[in-house]
C-alpha positions as CSV (number, residue, x, y, z in Angstrom):
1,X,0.0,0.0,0.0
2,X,2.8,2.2,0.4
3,X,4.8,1.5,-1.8
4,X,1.6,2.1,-4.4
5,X,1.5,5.8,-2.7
6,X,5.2,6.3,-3.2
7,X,5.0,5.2,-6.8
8,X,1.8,7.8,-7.6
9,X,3.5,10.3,-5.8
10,X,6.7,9.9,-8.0
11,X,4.2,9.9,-11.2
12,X,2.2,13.0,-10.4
13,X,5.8,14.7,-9.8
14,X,7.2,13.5,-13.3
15,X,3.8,14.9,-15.0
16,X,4.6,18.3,-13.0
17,X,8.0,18.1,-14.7
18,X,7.0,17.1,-17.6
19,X,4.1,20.1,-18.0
20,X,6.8,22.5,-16.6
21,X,8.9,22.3,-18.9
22,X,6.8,21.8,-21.9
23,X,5.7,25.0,-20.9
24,X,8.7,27.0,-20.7
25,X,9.9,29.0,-24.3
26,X,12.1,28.2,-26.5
27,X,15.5,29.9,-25.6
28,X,18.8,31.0,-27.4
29,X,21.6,33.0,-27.1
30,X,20.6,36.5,-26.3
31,X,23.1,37.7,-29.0
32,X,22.0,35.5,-31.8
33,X,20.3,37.8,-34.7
34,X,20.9,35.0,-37.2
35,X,18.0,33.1,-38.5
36,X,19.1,29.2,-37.1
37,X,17.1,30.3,-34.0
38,X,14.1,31.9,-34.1
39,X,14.0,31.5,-38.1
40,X,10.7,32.9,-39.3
41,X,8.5,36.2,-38.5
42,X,5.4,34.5,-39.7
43,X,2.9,34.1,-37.2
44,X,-0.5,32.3,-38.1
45,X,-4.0,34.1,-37.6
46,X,-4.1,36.7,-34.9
47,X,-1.4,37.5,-31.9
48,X,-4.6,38.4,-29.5
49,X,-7.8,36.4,-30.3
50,X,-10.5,36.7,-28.7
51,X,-9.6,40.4,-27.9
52,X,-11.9,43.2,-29.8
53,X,-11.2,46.3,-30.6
54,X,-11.8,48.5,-27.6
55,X,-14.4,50.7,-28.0
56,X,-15.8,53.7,-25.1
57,X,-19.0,51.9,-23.5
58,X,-19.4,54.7,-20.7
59,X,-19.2,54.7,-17.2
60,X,-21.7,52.0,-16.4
61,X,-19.4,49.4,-18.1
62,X,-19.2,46.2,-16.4
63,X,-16.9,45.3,-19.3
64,X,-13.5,45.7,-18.5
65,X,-12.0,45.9,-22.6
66,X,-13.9,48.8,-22.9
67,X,-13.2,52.6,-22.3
68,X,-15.3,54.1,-19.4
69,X,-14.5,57.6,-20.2
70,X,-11.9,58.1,-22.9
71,X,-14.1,58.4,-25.8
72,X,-11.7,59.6,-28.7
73,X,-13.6,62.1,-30.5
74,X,-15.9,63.5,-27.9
75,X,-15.2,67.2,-27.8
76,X,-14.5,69.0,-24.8
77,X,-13.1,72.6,-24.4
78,X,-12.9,73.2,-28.2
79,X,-11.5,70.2,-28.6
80,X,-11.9,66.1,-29.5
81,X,-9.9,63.8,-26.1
82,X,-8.1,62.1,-28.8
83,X,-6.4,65.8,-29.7
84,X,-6.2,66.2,-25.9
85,X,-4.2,63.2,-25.5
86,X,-2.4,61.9,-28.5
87,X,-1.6,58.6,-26.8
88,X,0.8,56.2,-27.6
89,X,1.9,52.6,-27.1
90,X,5.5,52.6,-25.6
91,X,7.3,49.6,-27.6
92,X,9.6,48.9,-24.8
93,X,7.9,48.2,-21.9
94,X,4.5,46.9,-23.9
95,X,7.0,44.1,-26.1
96,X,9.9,44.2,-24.4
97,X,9.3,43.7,-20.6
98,X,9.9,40.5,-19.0
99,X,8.8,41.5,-15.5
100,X,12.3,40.0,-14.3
101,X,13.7,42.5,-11.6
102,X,16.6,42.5,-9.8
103,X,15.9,39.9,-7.8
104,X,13.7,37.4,-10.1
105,X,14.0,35.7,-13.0
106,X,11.4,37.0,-16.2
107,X,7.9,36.3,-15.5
108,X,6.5,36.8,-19.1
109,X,6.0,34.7,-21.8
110,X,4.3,35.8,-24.3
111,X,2.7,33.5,-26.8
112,X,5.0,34.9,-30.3
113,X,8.0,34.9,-28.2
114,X,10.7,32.7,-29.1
115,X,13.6,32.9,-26.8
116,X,15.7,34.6,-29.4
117,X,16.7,37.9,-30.4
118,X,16.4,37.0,-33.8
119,X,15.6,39.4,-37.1
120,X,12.9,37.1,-37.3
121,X,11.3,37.4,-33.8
122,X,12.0,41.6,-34.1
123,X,9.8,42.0,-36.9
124,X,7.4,39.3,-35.6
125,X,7.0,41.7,-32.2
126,X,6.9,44.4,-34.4
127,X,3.9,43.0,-36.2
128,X,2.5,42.2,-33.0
129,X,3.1,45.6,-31.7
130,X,0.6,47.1,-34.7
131,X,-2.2,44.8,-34.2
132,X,-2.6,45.5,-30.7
133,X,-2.1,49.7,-31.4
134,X,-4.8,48.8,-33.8
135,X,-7.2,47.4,-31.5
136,X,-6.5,49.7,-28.6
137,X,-7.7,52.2,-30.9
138,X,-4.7,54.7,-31.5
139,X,-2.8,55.8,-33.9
140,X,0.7,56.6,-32.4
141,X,3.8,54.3,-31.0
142,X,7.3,55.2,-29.3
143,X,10.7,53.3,-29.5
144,X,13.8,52.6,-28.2
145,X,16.3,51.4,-31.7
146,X,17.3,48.3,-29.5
147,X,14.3,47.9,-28.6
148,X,13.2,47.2,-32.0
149,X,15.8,45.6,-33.5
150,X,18.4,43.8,-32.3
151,X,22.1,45.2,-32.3
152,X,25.0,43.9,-33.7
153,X,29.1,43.1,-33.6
154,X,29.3,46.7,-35.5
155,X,27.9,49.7,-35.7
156,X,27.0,48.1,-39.5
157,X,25.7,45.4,-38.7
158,X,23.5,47.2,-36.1
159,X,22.7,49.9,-38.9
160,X,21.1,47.1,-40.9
161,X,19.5,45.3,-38.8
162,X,17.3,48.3,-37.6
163,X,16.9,49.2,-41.3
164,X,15.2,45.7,-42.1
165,X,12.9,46.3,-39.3
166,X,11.9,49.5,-40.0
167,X,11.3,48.7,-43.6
168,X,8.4,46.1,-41.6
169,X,7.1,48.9,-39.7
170,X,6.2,51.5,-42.6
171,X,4.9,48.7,-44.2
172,X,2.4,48.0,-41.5
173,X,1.7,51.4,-39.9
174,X,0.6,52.6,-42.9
175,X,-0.6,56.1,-43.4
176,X,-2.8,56.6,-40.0
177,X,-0.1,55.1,-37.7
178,X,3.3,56.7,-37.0
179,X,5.4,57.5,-33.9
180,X,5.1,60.1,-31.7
181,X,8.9,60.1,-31.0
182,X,11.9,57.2,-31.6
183,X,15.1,57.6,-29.4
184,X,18.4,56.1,-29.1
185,X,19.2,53.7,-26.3
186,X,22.6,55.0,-24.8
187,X,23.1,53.1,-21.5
188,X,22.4,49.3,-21.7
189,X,25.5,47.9,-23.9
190,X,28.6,47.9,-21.9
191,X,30.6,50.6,-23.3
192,X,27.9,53.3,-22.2
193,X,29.1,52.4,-18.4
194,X,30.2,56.2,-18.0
195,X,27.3,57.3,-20.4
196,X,27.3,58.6,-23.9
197,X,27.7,61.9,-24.5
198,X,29.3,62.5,-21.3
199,X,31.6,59.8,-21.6
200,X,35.5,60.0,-21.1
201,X,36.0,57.8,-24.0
202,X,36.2,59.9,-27.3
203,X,35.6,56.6,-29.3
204,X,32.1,55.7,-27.5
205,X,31.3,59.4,-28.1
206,X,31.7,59.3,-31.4
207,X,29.8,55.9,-31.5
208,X,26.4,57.5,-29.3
209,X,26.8,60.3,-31.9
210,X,26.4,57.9,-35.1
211,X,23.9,55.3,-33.2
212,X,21.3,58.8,-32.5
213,X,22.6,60.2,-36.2
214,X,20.5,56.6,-37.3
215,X,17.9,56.2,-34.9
216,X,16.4,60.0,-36.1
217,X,16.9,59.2,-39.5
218,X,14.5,56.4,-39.3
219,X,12.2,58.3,-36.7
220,X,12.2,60.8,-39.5
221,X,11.9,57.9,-42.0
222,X,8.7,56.6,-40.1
223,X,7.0,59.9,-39.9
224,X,8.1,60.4,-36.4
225,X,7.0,64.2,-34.4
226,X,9.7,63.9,-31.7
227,X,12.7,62.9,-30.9
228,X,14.1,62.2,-27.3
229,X,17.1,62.3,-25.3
230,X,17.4,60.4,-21.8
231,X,20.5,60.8,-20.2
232,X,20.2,57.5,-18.3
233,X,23.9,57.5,-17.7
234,X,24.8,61.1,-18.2
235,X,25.5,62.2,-14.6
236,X,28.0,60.1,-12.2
237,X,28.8,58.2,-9.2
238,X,30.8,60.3,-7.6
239,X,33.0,63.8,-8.1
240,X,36.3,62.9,-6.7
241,X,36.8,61.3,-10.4
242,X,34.7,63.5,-12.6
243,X,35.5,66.5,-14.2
244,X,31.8,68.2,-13.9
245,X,32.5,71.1,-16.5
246,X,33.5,69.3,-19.0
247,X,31.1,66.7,-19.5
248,X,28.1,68.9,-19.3
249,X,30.3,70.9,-22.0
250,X,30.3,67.6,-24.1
251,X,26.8,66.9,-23.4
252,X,26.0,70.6,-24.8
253,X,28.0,70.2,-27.6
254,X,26.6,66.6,-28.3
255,X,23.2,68.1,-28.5
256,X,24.2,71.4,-30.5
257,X,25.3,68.4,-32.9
258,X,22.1,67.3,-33.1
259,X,20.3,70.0,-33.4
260,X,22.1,70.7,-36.4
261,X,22.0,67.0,-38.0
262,X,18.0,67.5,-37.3
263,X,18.1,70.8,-39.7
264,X,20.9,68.8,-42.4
265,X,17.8,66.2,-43.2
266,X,15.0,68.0,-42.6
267,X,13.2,66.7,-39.8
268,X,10.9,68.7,-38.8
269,X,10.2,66.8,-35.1
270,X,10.7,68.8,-32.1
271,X,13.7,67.6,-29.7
272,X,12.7,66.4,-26.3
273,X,15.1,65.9,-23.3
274,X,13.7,63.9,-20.2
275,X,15.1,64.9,-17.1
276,X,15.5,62.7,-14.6
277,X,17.6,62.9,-11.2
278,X,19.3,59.7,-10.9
279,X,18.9,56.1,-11.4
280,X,21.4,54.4,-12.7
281,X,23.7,57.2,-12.1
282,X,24.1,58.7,-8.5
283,X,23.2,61.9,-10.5
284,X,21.8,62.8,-13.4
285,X,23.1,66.3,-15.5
286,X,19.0,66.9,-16.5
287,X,18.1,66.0,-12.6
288,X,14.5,68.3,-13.5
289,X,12.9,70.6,-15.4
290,X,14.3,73.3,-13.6
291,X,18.2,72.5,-13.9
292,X,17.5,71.4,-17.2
293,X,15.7,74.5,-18.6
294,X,19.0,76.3,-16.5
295,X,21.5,73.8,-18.9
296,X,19.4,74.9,-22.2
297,X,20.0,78.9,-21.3
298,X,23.5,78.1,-20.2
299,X,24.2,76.7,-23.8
300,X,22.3,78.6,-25.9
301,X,19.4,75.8,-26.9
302,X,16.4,77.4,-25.7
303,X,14.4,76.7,-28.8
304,X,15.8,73.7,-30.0
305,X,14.1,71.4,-27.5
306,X,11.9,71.2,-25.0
307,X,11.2,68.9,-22.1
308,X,9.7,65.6,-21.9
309,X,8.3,65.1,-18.3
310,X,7.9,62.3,-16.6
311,X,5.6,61.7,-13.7
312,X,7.6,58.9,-12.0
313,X,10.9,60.9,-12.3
314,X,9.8,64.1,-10.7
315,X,8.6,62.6,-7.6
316,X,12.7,60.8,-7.3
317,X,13.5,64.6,-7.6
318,X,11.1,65.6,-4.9
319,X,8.4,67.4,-7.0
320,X,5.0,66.0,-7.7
321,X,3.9,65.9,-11.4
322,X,2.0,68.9,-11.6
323,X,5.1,71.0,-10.3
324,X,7.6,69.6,-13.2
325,X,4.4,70.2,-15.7
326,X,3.8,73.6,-14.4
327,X,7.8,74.7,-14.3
328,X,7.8,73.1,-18.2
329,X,5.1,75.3,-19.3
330,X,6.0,78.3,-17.8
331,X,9.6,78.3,-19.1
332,X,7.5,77.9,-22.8
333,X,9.4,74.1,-22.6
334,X,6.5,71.5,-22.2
335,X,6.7,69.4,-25.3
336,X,5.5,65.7,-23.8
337,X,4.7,63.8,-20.8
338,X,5.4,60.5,-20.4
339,X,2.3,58.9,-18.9
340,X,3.2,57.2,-15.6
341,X,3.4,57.3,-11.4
342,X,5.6,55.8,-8.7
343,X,4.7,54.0,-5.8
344,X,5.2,56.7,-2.8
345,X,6.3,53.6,-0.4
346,X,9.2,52.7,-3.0
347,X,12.3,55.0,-3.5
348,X,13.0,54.0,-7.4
349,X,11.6,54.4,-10.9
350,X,8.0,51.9,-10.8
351,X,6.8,53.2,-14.0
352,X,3.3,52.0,-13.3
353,X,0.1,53.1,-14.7
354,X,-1.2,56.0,-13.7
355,X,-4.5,55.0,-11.6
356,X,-4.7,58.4,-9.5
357,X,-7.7,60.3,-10.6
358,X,-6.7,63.4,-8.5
359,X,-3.1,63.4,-10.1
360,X,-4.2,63.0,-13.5
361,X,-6.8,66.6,-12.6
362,X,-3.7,68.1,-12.2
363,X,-1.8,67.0,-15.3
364,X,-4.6,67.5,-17.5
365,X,-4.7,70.9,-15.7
366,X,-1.6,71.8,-17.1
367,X,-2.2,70.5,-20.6
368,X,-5.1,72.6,-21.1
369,X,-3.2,75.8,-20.2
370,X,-0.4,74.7,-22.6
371,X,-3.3,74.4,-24.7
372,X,-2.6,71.0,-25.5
373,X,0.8,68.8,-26.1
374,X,1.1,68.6,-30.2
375,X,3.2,67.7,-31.6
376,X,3.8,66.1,-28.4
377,X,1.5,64.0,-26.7
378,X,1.6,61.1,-23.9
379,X,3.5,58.0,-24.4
380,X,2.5,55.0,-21.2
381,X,6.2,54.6,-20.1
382,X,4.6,52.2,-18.1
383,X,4.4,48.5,-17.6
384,X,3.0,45.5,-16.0
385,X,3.2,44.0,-12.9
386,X,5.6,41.5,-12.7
387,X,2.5,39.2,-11.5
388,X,0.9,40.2,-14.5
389,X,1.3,37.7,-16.6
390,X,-1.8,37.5,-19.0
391,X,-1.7,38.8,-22.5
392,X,-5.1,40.4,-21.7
393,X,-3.8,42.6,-19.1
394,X,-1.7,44.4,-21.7
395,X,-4.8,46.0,-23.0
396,X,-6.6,46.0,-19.4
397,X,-3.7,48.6,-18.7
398,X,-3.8,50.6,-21.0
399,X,-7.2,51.1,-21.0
400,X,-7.2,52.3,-17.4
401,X,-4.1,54.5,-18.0
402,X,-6.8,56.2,-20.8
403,X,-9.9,55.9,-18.6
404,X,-7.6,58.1,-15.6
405,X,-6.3,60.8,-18.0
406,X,-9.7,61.1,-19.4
407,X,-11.6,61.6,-16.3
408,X,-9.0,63.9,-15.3
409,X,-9.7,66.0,-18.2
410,X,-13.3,65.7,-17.5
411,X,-12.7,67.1,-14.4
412,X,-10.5,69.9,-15.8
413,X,-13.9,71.3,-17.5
414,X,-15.9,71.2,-14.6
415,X,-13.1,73.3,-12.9
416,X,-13.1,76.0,-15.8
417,X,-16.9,76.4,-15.3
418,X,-16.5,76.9,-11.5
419,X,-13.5,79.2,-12.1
């Protein structure tokens, strides 16, 4: 009789096993682009069946893929919420996040991922990445150029790789989708360790300065409004080794650069820098929209760029939202907000969904006296839980991210007919 138990007990563990790792994705070397793993982008019928296309149902909803109050072109103050908001998917956190942290392993597996960080799984994500924009119901995306491609041994090989996956996505946004804003990303590969444009090495200065010379051509390519900087890494740990004057003299002259290179082609997109106080560095050069508006009349580049604001980071500098929004507008410098809130409990960058209806009263509130955000707009730099882990809840956080900013708004007229 015992023995029997023993023996089920060992059989209902191998079937555990078994199911686990059946389960688990493919995987493959994180720097293989070629097409041995991961080899095609095809993906048969629909990446999220079952899912409609959101539509506004109103406040009495019980329906939870539905808009409660964002209903696109509803008009209020002179204008419809859609040209209020502009929103837009982030590629990077939406795609891209694995809900691993520093202290777990990934979380998320979608359904089209592979393991790989093939060509062929970067334009299958990228195809993935329109359907859902399409059934959320917008019309504008973000990106990262690692985050949609994958990079390579050279600068070359990189170039191309991005230029076969961006050749996918004008194919597939076609003429009502485009991005709000691409970006470079300066601070994950190695040799950005002391940053990019503030970095002692003259050859990984030179190499930030061609990546962002590629990643606005194809912004400008895709049709592309803005263009951002985040100085992840342009700050530093400490002052006994750094020579303060010069690097933010670099990091002026880095931007002057681009500036110019935005003129030489014709792109007409407005420049955005993010400030941000720290995190990764100990410091960051554009630590809010105050020092950073102080850096832009320092150098001369008031009117090249403005500011891209960020909820999350100006409560790590000790300002609530509506204080960097307000300090942007008043300095003529609010040109986007990306669309997110911390958690007041933790001391780091959450990048969670705004849920705060009384927060987003007061961002809205600052919108409508900028009278509106084109050509800017809000991006959701914002992602999951990392105990989210159903394909559903990508839409399901959106959608409240929408609902928030729209009440919020909704609220903002009510306030103007008090006032």
């Amino acid at each position: 009789m015992i023995a029997g138990k023993v023996f089920l007990f060992l059989l209902c563990l191998n079937v555990v096993s078994f199911a686990v790792i059946a389960s688990s994705p493919q995987t493959c070397p994180a720097d293989d682009v070629s097409s041995k793993c991961g080899a095609s982008d095809e993906w048969k019928g629909e990446f999220f069946p079952g899912i409609p296309k959101i539509k506004y149902e109103g406040p009495s909803s019980k329906n939870p893929l539905s808009y409660k109050w964002y209903n696109a072109d509803e008009e209020i103050l002179g204008k419809k919420m859609k040209d209020w908001m502009r929103f837009s998917v982030a590629f990077w956190h939406t795609f891209r996040g694995t809900g691993g942290d520093p202290f777990g392993a990934p979380t998320k597996f979608w359904p089209w991922e592979d393991g790989t960080n093939s060509l062929a799984m970067a334009k299958r994500r990228m195809r993935a990445n329109f359907e859902f924009i399409e059934k959320l119901g917008v019309d504008l995306w973000c990106f990262h150029d690692r985050d949609i491609a994958p990079d390579g041994k050279t600068l070359e090989e990189a170039n191309a790789n991005l230029d076969e996956v961006v050749a996918l996505a004008k194919e597939l946004q076609g003429k009502k989708i485009h991005p709000l804003w691409g970006t470079s990303q300066l601070f994950h590969h190695p040799r950005y360790m002391h940053g990019g444009a503030t970095s002692s090495e003259v050859a990984v200065y030179a190499y930030a300065a061609a990546q962002v010379k590629k990643a606005m051509e194809v912004t400008h390519y895709l049709g592309g409004e803005n263009y951002v900087f985040w100085g992840g890494r342009e700050g530093y740990q400490t002052l006994l080794n750094t020579d303060m004057g010069r690097e933010l003299d670099h990091l002026a002259r880095f931007l002057e650069a681009a500036a110019a290179y935005k003129k030489k082609i014709g792109f007409n997109g407005t420049l955005l820098i993010e400030p941000k106080p720290q995190e990764p560095t100990k410091h960051q050069y554009d630590w809010d929209a105050a020092t950073t508006a102080n850096f832009l009349r320092k150098y001369g580049l008031i009117g090249e760029f403005k500011l891209n604001i960020e909820c999350n980071h100006a409560t790590l500098s000790g300002h609530s939202c509506h204080h960097e929004l307000e300090t942007a507008r008043l300095n003529g410098l609010l040109g986007n907000i990306d669309a997110n809130t911390g958690d007041p409990q933790i001391g780091w960058d959450t990048d969670q969904f705004l849920t705060d209806i009384a927060e987003a009263t007061m961002v809205m509130l600052s919108v409508v006296r900028n009278g509106g955000l084109a050509p800017g707009g809000f991006n959701f730099d914002a992602k999951l839980r990392r105990e989210s882990t159903d394909v559903e809840d990508l839409f399901i956080s959106h959608i409240t991210g929408m609902d928030t900013l729209a009440r919020g708004l909704r609220n903002v007229a009510k306030l103007i007919e008090v006032i």
